[in-house]
N, C-alpha and C positions, 0 to 999 in steps of 0.2 A: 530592517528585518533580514535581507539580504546577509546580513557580517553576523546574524545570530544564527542564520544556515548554515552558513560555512563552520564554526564549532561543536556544533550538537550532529552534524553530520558522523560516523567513524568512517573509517577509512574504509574498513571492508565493504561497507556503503555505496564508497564513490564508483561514479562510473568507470567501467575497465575500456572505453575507447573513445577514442574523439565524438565520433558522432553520437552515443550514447551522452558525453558531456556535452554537447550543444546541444539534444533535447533536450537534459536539465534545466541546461542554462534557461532557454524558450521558454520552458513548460515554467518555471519560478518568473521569468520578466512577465507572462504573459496571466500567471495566477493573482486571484482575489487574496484577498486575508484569509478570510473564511479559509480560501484551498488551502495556503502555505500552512497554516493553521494545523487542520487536517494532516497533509503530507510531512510535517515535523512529528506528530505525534506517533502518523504510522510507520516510519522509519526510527525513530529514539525509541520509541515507549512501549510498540505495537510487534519491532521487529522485522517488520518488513523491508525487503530492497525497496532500495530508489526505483526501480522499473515497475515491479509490482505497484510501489504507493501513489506512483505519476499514474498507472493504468489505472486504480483504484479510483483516483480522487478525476482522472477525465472523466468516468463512465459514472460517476455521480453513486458509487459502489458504497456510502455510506450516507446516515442522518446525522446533519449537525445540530446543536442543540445550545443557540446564543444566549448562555447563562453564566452567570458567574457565580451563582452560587444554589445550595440543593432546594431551596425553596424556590425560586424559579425554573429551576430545571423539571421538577416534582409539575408545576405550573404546565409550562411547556412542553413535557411528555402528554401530558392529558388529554391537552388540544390538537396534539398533532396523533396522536394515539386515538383516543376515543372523538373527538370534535367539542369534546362539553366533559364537565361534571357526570350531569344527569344523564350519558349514556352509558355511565362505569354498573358495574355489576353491585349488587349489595353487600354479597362477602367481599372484595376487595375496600370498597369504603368503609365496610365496617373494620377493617382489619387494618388499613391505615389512616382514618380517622382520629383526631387528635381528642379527647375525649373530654379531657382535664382541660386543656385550653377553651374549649367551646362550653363546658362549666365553668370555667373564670366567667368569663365576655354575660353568661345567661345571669349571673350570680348580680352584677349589677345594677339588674333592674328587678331583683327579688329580694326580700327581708330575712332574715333567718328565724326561724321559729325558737322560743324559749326552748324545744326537745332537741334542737339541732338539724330541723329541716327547713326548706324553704318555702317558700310563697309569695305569692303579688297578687294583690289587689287586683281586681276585672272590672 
């Protein structure tokens, strides 16, 4: 991880004194995944100095969200956002509720009528 810092770093980036590079140095031997994580993204991608994204990522100045992809992140905002499903609001579920897919999944255990509607037996 270390040697992928070092090139995704720019220069205007790097620290401008010793002692500001041995914080670096510190604050990277001393960091999780998770941080480096974090602190790559908020210096490449985010634009932040090295000083800012080391103060940012100590002080816990951001929510990480251990997903790899938007259906689990979609998951994991929820939980960490609302605690559950069932505390979301109704216009937001309505409005990203998948509507078509939970019509596939019902359609399963229903027959399709000769007019083109469905039904099951009770």
């Amino acid at each position: 991880f270390a040697s992928e810092i070092e090139w995704k770093l720019n220069l205007k980036d790097l620290p401008k004194t010793l002692q500001e590079l041995e914080e670096l140095s510190e604050f990277l031997q001393d960091a999780t995944e998770e941080e480096k994580d974090v602190f790559l993204t908020m210096v490449q991608d985010m634009g932040k100095g090295t000083e800012d994204a080391m103060y940012d990522v100590q002080h816990g100045r951001y929510t990480y969200f251990d997903c790899v992809d938007e259906k689990d992140l979609a998951k994991e905002y929820i939980n960490q956002v609302y605690g559950d499903v069932s505390n979301m609001d109704k216009e937001t579920l309505a409005r990203y509720f998948d509507f078509e897919a939970f019509g596939n999944d019902l359609s399963y255990d229903m027959t399709e009528t000769v007019n083109g509607r469905y039904m099951r037996e009770d």
